[in-house]
Each structure stands twice: as structure tokens, then as C-alpha cells.
N, C-alpha and C positions, 0 to 999 in steps of 0.2 A: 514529213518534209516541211523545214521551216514557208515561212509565209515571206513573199518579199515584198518589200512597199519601197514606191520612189517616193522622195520629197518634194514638192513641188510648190515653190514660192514665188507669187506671180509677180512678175518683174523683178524676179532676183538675180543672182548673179550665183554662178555654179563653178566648182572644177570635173571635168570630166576625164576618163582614162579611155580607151578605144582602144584593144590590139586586135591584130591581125589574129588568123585560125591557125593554129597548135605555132607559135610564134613567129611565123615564116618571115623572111625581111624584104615586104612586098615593097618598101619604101626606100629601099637601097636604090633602085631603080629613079632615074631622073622623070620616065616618061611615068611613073606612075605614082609621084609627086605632084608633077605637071595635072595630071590626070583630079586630083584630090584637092591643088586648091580651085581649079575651075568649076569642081562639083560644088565644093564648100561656098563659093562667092555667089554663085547662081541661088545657093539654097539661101543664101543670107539673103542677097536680093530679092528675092518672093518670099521669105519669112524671116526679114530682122532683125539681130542680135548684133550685140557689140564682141568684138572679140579681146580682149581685155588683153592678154598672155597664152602662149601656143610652144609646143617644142613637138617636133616631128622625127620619130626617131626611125631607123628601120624596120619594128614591127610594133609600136604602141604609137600613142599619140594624147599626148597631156595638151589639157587646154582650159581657159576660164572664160564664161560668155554671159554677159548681163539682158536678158531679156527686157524687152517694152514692156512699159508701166501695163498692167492688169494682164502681160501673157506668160503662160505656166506651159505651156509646151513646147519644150527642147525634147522630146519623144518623140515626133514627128519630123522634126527639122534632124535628129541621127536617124532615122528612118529612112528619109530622103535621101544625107549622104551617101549613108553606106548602099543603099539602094543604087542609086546612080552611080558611084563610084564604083560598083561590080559589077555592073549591066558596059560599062562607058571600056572598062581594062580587059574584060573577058570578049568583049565585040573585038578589040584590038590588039586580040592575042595574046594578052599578059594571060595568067595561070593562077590557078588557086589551090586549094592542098584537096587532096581526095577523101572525098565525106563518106558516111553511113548511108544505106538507104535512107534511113529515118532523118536523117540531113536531108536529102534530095528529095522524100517526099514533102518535107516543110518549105522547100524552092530556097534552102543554103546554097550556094555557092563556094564553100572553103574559103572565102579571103578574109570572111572578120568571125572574130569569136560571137557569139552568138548575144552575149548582151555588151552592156558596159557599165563602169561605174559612173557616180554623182556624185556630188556632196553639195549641198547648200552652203555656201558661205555664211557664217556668222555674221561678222565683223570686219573691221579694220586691221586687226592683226592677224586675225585667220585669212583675210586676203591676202596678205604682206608673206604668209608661208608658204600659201601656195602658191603665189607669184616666184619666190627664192626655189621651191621647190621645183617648179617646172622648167626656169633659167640654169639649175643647176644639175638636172636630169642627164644630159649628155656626159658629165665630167663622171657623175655617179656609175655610169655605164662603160666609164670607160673609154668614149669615144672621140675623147679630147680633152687635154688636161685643166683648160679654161672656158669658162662659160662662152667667153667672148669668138671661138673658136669653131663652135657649132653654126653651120649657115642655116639652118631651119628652125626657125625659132626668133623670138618676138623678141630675143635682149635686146640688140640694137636700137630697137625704137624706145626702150624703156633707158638704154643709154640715153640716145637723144634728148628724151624729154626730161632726163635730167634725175631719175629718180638711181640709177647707178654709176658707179665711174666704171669707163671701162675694163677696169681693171679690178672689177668687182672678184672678190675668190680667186683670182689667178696665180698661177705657179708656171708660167711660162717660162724662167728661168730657172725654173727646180725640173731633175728627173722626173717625176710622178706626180701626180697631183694626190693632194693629201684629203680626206673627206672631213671639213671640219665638223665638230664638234657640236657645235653653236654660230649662226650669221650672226656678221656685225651688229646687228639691229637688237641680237639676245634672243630672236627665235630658234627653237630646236629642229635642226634636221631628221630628219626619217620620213616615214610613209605614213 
């Protein structure tokens, strides 16, 4: 069995991927949204991170978070999330998918896949990708033909501050939205 290592760059800045267990769309759900950024704000508040760029989709969850200068554990602070966010849903009657024993005897619960991805950002244009990349996740899925379209999700403030027009990728006046190629900027789309 391969060996797995995470990366960990103290005060770096990361993108992370999080989905739900056997893909269920626990986040369709408004109450269990609600549920997820008050777990999230709470953990930020007792453990710190900036949240850089975020998209929420119905069963995954892309995000970029820069930790404080000398701290390297974002292991603990998705710990805490997903912890609290399936102790806070299952108290209140939301539902999870039905596990193994061997699930149950390690205290899973079905609502999130058992790890998640990382990536350390590089640089200044490996940020810039996956920034485009997680703005343009909704359109990629499907579930709206413009980025600006998706209400969960960090575009708007990245409108705001100026680093896109709103009408960044849009095809609101076309049938379908088309999966370019290449952003404006000349980075490559994909995963």
C-alpha cells in the first residue's frame, strides 16, 4: 500500500477539496449550509485562517485558506469541522449515508469521505488557478452557466475587490455554457 504524506508549510496557504460520503448532496439542503458555515467561523475563531476563495457545492467543497505565520495545522482545524459539523446535523436530524461496521467502529458517521485532499500552493500563478478553478467549479458541474450565478461561493467578493468583472466566463446569453479552453489570464483549466 502506497505511503501517504501531507504537506505542510507553516503559514502557507493551501487548496483543499472535502466531499461528502459515497457523494450524497448533504449541501443541497439550506439548514445544512447554515450548519457548516457556523461550524467553519467557530473553528476559524479558536484556530485562525484566512479564507482566501471557497465554492460549496452539494456534495464537495473547494477552498484556499492561508494559515499564521509558523502554523502548519489545517489537520486539526478539518478535524474539528467535519467533527462538529456531523455531531451539530445528526443531533438535528439531518442523515448520513449508511457505513460498514468498520466505519462505525472507527466513530464515521457517513457524511464525509473519510479524508481529503491538500495541495500547497506554490506561487502566484498556482494561486491565480486555483482561485479561477474553484470560481468556475459550479459552471463545470453543471450547475449554472456563469460563475457569477452560483450563490455559495467567494466570486462576489473577488468581484468586489476588483480582481474580476462580473462577468468573468459568462454565457448568460448563450444556451449552454461552454468549458473554455484556457482563462483569460492564459492559465489552463482542468483538475
Amino acid at each position: 500500500m502506497p505511503e501517504y504524506r501531507r504537506r505542510y508549510v507553516a503559514g502557507g496557504t493551501f487548496f483543499f477539496t472535502v466531499v461528502t460520503h459515497r457523494r450524497r448532496p448533504v449541501f443541497a439542503s439550506a439548514q445544512a449550509r447554515a450548519y457548516l458555515g457556523r461550524v467553519m467561523r467557530q473553528v476559524q475563531q479558536d484556530h485562525p485562517f484566512e479564507m482566501v476563495a471557497t465554492v460549496l457545492l452539494p456534495e464537495h467543497w473547494h477552498c484556499l485558506w492561508t494559515l499564521p505565520d509558523g502554523d502548519v495545522d489545517y489537520s486539526k482545524r478539518w478535524g474539528l469541522i467535519k467533527a462538529t459539523f456531523t455531531k451539530s446535523w445528526l443531533a438535528d436530524g439531518g442523515h448520513g449515508s449508511l457505513v460498514s461496521s468498520a466505519r462505525v467502529k472507527h466513530r464515521e458517521r457517513g457524511i464525509w469521505q473519510k479524508r481529503y485532499w491538500e495541495h500547497a500552493i506554490r506561487d502566484e500563478i498556482d494561486l491565480m488557478r486555483h482561485v479561477h478553478y474553484i470560481h468556475y467549479n459550479p459552471v463545470k458541474h453543471g450547475l449554472v452557466r456563469c460563475p457569477h450565478e452560483w450563490p455559495y461561493s467567494s466570486f462576489r467578493h473577488w468581484v468586489e475587490d476588483g480582481y474580476y468583472g462580473e462577468d468573468w466566463l459568462c454565457d448568460c446569453r448563450g444556451a449552454s455554457a461552454p468549458v473554455p479552453e484556457r482563462f483569460r489570464d492564459g492559465t489552463t483549466f482542468g483538475e
